[in-house]
C-alpha positions as CSV (number, residue, x, y, z in Angstrom):
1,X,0.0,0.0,0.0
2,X,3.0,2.3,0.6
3,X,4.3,2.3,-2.7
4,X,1.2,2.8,-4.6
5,X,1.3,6.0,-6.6
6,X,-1.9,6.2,-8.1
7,X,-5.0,4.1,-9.1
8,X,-7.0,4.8,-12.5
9,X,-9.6,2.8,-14.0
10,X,-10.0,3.3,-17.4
11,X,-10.7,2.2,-21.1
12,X,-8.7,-1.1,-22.3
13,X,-6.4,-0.5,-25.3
14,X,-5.2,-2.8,-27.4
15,X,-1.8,-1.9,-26.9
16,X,-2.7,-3.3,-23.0
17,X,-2.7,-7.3,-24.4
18,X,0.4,-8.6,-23.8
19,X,0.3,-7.6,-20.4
20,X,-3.5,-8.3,-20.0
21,X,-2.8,-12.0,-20.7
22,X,-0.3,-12.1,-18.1
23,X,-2.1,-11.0,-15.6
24,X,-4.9,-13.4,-17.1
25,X,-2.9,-16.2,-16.6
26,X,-1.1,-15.4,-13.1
27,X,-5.1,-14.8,-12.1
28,X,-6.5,-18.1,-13.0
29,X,-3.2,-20.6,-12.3
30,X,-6.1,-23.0,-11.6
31,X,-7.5,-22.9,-15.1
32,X,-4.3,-23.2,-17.6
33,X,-4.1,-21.4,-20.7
34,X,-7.5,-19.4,-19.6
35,X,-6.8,-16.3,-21.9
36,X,-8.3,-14.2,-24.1
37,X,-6.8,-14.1,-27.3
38,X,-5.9,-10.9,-29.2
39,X,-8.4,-11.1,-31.7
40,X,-10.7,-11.7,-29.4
41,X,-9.8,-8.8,-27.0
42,X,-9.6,-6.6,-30.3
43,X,-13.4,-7.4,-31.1
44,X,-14.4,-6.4,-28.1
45,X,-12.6,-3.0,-27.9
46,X,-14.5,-2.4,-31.6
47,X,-17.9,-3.7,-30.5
48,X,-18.1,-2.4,-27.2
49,X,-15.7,0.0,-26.1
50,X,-17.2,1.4,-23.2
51,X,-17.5,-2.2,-21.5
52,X,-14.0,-3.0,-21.6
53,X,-12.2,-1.7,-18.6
54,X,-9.1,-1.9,-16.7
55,X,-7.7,-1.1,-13.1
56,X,-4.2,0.3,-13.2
57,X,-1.7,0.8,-10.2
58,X,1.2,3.1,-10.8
59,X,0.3,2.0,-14.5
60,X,0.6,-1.4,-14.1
61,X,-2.3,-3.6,-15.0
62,X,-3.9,-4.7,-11.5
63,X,-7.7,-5.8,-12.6
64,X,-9.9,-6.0,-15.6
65,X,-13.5,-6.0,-16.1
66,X,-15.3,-7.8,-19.8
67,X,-18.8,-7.0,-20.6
68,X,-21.2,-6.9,-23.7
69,X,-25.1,-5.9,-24.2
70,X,-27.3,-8.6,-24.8
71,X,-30.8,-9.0,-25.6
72,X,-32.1,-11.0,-22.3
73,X,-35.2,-12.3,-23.7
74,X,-33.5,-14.6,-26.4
75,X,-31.2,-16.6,-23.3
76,X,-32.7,-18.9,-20.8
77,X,-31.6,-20.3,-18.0
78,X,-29.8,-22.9,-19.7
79,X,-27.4,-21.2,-21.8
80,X,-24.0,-21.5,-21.3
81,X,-20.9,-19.0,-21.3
82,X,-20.2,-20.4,-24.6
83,X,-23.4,-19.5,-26.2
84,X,-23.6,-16.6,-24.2
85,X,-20.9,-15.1,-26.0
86,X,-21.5,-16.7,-29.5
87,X,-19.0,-19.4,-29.4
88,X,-16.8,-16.6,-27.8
89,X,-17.3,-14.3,-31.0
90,X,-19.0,-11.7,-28.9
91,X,-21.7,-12.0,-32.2
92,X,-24.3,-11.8,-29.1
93,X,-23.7,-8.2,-28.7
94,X,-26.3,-6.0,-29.7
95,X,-27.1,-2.3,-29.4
96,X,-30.6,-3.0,-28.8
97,X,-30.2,-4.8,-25.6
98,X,-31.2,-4.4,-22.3
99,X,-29.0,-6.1,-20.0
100,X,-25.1,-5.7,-19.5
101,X,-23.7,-8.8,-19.9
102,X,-20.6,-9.7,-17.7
103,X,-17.6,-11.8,-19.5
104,X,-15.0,-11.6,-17.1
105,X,-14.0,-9.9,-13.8
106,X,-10.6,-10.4,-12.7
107,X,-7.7,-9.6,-9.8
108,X,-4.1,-10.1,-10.0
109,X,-3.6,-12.0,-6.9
110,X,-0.9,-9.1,-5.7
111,X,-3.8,-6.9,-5.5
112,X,-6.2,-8.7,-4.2
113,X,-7.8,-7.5,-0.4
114,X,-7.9,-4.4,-1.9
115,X,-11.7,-3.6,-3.0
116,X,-10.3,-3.3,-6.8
117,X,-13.3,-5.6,-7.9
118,X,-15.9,-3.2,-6.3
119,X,-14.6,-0.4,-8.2
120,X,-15.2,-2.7,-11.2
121,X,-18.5,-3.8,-10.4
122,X,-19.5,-0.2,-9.8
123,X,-18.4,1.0,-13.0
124,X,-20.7,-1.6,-14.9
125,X,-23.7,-1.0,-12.6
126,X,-23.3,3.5,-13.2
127,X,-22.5,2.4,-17.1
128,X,-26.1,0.6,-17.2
129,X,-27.6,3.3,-15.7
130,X,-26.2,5.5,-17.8
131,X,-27.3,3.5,-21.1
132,X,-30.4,3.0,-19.5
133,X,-30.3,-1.2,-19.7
134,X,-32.6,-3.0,-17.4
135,X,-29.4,-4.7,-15.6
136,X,-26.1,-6.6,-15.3
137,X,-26.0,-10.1,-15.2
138,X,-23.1,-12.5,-15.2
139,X,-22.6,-16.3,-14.6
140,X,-20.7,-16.4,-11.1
141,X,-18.2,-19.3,-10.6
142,X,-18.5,-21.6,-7.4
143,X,-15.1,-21.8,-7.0
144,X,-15.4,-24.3,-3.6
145,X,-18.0,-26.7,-4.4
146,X,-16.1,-29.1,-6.1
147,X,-15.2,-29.9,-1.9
148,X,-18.5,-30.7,-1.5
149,X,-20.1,-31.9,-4.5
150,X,-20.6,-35.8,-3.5
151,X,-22.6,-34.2,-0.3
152,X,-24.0,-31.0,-1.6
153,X,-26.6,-30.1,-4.6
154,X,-25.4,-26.6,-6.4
155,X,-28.3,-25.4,-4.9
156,X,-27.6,-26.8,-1.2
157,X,-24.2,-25.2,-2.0
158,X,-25.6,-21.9,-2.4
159,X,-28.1,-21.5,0.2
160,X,-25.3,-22.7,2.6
161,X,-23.2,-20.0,1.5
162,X,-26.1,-17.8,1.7
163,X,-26.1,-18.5,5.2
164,X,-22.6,-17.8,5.8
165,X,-21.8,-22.1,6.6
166,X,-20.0,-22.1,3.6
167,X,-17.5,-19.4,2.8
168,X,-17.0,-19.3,-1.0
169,X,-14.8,-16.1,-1.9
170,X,-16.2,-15.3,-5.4
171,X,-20.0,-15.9,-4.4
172,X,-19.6,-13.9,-1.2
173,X,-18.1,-10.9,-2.9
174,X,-20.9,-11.2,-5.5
175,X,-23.4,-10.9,-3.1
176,X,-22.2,-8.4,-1.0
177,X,-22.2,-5.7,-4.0
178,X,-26.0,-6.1,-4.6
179,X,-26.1,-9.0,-7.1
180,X,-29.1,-11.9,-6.3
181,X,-28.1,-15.2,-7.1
182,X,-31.2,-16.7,-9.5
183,X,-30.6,-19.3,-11.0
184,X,-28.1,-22.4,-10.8
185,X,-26.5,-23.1,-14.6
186,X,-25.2,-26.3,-15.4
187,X,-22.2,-26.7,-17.8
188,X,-22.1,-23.4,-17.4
189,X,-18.1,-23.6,-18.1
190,X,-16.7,-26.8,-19.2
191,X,-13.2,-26.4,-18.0
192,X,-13.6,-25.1,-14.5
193,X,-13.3,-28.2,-12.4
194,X,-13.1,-25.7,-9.7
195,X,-17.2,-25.4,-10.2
196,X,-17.3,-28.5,-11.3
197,X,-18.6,-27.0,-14.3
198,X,-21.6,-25.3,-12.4
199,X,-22.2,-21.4,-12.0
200,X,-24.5,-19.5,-10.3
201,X,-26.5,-16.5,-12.6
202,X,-26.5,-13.7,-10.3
203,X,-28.3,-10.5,-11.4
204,X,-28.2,-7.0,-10.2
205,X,-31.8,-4.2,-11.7
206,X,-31.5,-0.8,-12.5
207,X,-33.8,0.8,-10.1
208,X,-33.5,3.6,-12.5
209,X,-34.5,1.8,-15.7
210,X,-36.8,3.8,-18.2
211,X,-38.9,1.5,-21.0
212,X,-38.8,3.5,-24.2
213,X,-42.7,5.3,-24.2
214,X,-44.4,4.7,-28.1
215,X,-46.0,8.2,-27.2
216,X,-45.1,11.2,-26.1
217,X,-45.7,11.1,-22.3
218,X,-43.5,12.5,-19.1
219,X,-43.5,9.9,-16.1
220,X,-42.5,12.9,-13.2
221,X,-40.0,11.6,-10.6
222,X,-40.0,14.8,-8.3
223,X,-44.0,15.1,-7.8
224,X,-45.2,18.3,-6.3
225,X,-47.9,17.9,-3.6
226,X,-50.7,20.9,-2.5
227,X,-52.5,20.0,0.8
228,X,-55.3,21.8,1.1
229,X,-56.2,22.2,4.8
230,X,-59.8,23.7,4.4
231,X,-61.6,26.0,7.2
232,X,-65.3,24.5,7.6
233,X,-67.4,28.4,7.3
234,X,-70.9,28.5,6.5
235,X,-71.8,28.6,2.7
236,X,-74.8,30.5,0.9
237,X,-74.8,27.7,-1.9
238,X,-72.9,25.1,-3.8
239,X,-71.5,27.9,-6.4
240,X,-70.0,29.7,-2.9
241,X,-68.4,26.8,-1.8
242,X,-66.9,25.6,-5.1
243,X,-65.8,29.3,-5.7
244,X,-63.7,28.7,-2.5
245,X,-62.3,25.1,-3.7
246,X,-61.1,26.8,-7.1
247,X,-59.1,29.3,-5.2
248,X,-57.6,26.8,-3.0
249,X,-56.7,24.8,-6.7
250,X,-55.7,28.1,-8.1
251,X,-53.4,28.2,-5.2
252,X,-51.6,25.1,-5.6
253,X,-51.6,24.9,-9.0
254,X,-50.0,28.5,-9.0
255,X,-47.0,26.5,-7.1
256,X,-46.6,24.0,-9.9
257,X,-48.5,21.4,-8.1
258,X,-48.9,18.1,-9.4
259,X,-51.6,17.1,-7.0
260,X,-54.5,18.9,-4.9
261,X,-55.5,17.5,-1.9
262,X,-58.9,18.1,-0.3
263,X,-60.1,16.6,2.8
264,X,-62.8,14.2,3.7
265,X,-66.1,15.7,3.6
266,X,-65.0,19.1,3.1
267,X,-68.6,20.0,1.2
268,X,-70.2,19.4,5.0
269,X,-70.8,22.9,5.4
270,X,-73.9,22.8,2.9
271,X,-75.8,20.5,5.5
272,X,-76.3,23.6,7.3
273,X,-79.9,24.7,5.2
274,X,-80.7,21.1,6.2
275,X,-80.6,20.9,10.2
276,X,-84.6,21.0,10.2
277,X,-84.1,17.0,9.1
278,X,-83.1,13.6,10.4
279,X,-79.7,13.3,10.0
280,X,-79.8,10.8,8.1
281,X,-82.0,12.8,5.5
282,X,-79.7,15.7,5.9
283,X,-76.7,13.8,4.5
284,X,-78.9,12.0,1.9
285,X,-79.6,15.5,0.6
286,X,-75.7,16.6,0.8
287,X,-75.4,14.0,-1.5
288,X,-77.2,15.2,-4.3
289,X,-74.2,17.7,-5.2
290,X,-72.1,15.3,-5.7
291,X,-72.2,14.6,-9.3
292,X,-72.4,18.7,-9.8
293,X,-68.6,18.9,-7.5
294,X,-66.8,16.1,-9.5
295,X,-68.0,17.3,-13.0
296,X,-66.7,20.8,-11.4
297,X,-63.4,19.3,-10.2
298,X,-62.8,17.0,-13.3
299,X,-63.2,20.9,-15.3
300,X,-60.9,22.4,-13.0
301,X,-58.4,19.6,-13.3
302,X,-58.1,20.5,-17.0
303,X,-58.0,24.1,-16.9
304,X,-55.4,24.3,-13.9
305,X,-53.5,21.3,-15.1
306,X,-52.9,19.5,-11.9
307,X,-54.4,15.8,-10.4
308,X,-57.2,16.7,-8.1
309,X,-58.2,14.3,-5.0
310,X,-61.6,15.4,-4.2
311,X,-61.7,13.9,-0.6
312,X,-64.5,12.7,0.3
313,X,-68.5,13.2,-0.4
314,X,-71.2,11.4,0.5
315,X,-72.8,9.2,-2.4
316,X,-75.8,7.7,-3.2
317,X,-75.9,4.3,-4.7
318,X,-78.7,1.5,-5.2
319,X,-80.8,3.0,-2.7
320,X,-77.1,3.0,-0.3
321,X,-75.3,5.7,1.1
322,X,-71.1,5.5,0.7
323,X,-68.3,7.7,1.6
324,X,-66.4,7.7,-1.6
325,X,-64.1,10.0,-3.6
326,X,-62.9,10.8,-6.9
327,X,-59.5,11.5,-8.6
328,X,-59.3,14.2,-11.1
329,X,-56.6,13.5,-13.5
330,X,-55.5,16.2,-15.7
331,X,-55.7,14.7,-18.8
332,X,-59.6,14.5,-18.5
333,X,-60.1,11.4,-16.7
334,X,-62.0,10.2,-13.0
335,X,-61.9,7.6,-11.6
336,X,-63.7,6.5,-8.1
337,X,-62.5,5.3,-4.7
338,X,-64.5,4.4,-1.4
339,X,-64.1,4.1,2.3
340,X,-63.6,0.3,3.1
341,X,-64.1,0.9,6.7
342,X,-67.0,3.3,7.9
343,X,-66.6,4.6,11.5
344,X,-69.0,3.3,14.3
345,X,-70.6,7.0,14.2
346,X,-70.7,6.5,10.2
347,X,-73.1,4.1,10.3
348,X,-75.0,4.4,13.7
349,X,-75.6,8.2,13.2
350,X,-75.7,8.0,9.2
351,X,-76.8,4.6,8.2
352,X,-73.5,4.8,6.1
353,X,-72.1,1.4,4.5
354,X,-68.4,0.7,3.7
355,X,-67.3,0.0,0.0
356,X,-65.7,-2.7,-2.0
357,X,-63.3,-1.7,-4.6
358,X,-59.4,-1.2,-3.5
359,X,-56.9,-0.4,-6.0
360,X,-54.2,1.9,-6.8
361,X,-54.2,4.6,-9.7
362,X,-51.8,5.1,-12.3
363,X,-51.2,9.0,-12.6
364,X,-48.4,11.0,-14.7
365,X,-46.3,10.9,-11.6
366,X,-46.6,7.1,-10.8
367,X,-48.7,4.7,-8.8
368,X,-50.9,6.7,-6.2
369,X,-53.3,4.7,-3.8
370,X,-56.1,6.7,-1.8
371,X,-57.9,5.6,1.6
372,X,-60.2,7.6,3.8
373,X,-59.4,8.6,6.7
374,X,-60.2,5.4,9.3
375,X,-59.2,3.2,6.2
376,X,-55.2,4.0,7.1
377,X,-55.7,2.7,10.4
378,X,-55.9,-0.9,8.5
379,X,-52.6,-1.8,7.2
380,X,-53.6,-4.3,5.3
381,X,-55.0,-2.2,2.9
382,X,-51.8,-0.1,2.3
383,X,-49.6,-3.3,2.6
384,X,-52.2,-4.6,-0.6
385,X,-51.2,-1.2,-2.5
386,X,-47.5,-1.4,-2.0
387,X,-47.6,-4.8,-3.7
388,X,-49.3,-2.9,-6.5
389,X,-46.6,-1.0,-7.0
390,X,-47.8,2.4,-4.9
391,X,-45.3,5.3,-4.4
392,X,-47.6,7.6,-3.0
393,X,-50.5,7.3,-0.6
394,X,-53.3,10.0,-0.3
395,X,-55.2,9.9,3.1
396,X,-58.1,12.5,3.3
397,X,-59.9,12.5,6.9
398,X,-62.0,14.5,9.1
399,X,-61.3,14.5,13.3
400,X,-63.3,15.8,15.6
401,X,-60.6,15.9,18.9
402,X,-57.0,15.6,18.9
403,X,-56.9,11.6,19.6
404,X,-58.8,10.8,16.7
405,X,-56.4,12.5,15.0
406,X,-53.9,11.0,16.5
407,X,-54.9,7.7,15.4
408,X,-54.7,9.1,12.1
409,X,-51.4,10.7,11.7
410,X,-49.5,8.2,13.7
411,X,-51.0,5.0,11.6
412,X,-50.3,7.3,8.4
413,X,-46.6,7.4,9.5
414,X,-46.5,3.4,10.1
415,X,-47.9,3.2,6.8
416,X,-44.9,5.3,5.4
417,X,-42.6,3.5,6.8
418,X,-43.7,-0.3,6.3
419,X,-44.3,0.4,2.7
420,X,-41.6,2.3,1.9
421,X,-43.6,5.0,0.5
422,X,-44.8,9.0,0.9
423,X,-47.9,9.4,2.8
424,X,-49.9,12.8,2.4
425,X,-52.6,13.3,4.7
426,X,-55.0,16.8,5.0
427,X,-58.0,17.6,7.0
428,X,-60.7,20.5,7.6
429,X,-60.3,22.9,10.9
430,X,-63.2,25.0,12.2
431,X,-66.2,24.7,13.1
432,X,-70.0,24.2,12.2
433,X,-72.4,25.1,15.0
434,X,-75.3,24.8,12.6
435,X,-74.4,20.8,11.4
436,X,-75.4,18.2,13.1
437,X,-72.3,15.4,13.9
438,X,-69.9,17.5,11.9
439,X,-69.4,20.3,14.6
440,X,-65.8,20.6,15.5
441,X,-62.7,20.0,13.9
442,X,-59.3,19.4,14.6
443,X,-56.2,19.0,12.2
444,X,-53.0,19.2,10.9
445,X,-52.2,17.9,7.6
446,X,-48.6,16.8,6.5
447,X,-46.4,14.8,4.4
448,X,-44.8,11.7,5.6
449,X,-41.8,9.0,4.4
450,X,-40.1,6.6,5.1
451,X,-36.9,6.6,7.8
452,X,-33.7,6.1,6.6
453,X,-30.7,8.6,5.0
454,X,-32.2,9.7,2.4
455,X,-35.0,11.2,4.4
456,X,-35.7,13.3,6.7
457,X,-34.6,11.7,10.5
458,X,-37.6,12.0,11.8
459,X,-40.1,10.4,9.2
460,X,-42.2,14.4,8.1
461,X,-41.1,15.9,5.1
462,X,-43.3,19.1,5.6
463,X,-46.2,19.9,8.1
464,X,-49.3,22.0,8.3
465,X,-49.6,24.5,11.4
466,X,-52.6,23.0,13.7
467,X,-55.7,24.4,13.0
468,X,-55.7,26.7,10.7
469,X,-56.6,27.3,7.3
470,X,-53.3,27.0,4.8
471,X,-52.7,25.6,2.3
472,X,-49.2,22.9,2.3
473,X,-47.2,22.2,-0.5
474,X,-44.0,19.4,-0.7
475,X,-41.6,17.5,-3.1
476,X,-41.1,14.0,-3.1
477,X,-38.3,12.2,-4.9
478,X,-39.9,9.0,-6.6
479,X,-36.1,7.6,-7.3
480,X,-35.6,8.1,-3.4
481,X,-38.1,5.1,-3.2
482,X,-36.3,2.9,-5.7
483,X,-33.2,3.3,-3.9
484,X,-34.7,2.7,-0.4
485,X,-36.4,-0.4,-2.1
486,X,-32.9,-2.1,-3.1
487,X,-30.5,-0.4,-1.0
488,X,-32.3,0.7,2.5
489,X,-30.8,0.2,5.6
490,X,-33.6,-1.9,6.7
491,X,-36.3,-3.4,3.5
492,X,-39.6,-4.1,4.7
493,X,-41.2,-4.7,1.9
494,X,-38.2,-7.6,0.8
495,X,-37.7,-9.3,4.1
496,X,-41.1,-9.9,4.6
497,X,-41.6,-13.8,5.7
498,X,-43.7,-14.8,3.1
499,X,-42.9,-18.5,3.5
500,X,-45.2,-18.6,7.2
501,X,-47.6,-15.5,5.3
502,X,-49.3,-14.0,3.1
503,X,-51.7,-11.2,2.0
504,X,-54.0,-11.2,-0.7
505,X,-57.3,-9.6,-1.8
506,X,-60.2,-11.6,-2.1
């Protein structure tokens, strides 16, 4: 270490060869006469000269890493290195790929211990990012099994070194940079006895991995949130109250918003001219402005370019009332969502009934999923979204007192954490002397995520101030998530036990 001047990886040059094979051969003095050839090593540099690389200390030759693009699809499991590499042509390479093929990674054995592979490995992984290739995958030798191949199965062998009872230097280092072993290849390479002839295919995905779009579309990976947090005041008429809404939307949109969010029955307010009925009745009635808000929202959506989440309204529907909500894209379309879980007061005051559909929504700025308010505090239902593939989950909700709230905000956090995802959740403040069951509110709408280095330490990217009417606006970084998913400090979603569970819909 002492007399190391410098380190440099860089681009192989053909005039490297003769002392390539050298190194090639003092690296493999298991394997004779395991070389590239110069040809070989020349048709390479001409195919594929950002994938040939080598590590240089105080310009000497100390590693080398091989690779070529491949079209995944047309391999299976099966293939060997030979075929892999047409008959060691390198006629497999294609610019139309999608996966970075590894050919060879090696270490001259006086520079071993050093972390010289890592620097290799994480120059292929930034080079598929940067061509935008949906991985790297390589066939990994087994360099130790052939001590216990009359005990061990390949795939004894690996799950033994998975758990550290076996220590096999190549497979080891594999997996500690990232790579998950997938599949066990047989006569994978004939002449390494070593293996006896067996490799394991270890793979390593681009969290950053974009599929070329056949229209012109923008998938956003900083999303711009506007939480409305909406004072409940008395309204002369459903024009009054959406006048108010559109500012609020103005508002947010004005910031470059990709989302509104309104709270759970934040159209209450218009219950007021109904006090001389039931209760029952007077929500019944609140209901009948439904349709006339969406159709206003879906308008709005359009005209202020920005995903609206209308909360919640009371809806009527085969002769049954429902808490549901709509989303408001943008681009013109709605789609409905509806409180699973109706609250005790829901349905003893109200004669309200819980819904059936749970799903998540594709949007222009990724998977979103939406629950109402006493739906977060059921993590199952955010757990089923996560498997769906949600990055974002809306929670409008209406609280009375400060513990109900609490119940809210604290399982909305859980939620972010567990599911490795950004929660937003906004409610109404105020009061209503002159509505029945929806007189006081209390609130304080914020943005949670997930807890690890990439995020704020204590969970809350942005918070409302309690009680009072504002409006809340946040980014999120999408690619955050991806990261977090693959290289978190702790992966919740990945280390579930799903061999003594599992969740499903029914």
């Amino acid at each position: 270490m002492q007399d190391i001047e410098n380190i440099e990886l860089t681009y192989l040059s053909l005039d490297d060869y003769q002392e390539l094979k050298e190194v090639m051969i003092a690296s493999y003095t298991n394997m004779p006469d395991s070389y590239w050839k110069e040809s070989q090593i020349n048709t390479l540099i001409r195919l594929f000269p950002e994938g040939q690389v080598v590590i240089k200390i105080n310009n000497q030759i100390a590693g080398c890493a091989l690779s070529i693009i491949i079209d995944y699809a047309q391999f299976d499991e099966k293939n060997t290195y030979k075929e892999l590499t047409g008959n060691y042509t390198f006629s497999t390479h294609t610019k139309k790929g999608d996966v970075l093929y590894g050919i060879e990674v090696f270490i001259k054995p006086e520079f071993r211990g050093m972390r010289l592979g890592r620097r290799l490995y994480d120059y292929r992984k930034e080079l598929c990012e940067r061509l935008n290739l949906r991985g790297v995958a390589f066939g990994g030798r087994i360099p130790n099994y052939h001590k216990y191949k009359e005990e061990l199965t390949p795939k004894e062998y690996l799950n033994k070194v998975k758990r550290k009872e076996i220590h096999d230097p190549v497979l080891n280092f594999q997996i500690s940079n990232d790579f998950h072993p997938t599949k066990i290849l047989k006569n994978y390479l004939e002449d390494d006895k070593a293996s006896d002839a067996y490799a394991v295919l270890l793979e390593w995905d681009n969290i950053y991995f974009e599929k070329q779009q056949k229209k012109a579309s923008i998938v956003k990976k900083i999303v711009r949130l506007g939480l409305i947090q909406w004072q409940m005041r008395p309204y002369k008429n459903l024009d009054e109250l959406l006048q108010q809404a559109e500012f609020f939307i103005d508002a947010v949109s004005g910031y470059r918003s990709d989302f509104a969010l309104f709270p759970e029955f934040f159209n209450a307010p218009l219950m007021a001219g109904n006090n001389h009925l039931p209760t029952p009745d007077a929500i019944r009635e609140l209901a009948g402005y439904t349709e006339a808000i969406v159709q206003k929202f879906s308008s709005l959506a359009i005209s202020y370019n920005i995903n609206i989440i209308s909360g919640s309204l009371p809806e009527m529907r085969d002769d049954r009332l429902y808490n549901v909500g709509y989303l408001c894209r943008r681009d013109g379309t709605v789609e409905r969502y509806e409180k699973l879980h109706v609250t005790p007061d829901e349905a003893k005051v109200w004669g309200m009934v819980g819904g059936n559909q749970l799903k998540t929504f594709d949007t222009d700025c990724g998977k979103i999923g939406i629950l109402i308010c006493y739906d977060v505090e059921f993590p199952e239902l955010s757990r089923l979204l996560a498997d769906e593939g949600m990055d974002i989950l809306f929670v409008p909700f209406l609280t009375d007192t400060q513990n109900g709230y609490s119940r809210v905000r604290n399982c909305a956090q859980a939620r972010a954490i567990e599911n490795e995802c950004y929660v937003a959740i906004a409610g109404s403040v105020g009061n209503l002397p002159k509505v029945h069951n929806m007189d006081i509110q209390f609130a304080q709408s914020m943005v949670f995520t997930p807890c690890d280095f990439a995020f704020p330490t204590n969970g809350i990217k942005a918070e409302a101030t309690q009680n009072s009417e504002m409006i809340l606006i946040a980014d999120v970084d999408i690619d955050l998530l991806r990261e977090l998913h693959q290289f978190g400090s702790v992966k919740n979603l990945k280390d579930r036990r799903k061999d003594l569970f599992e969740l499903r819909k029914k």
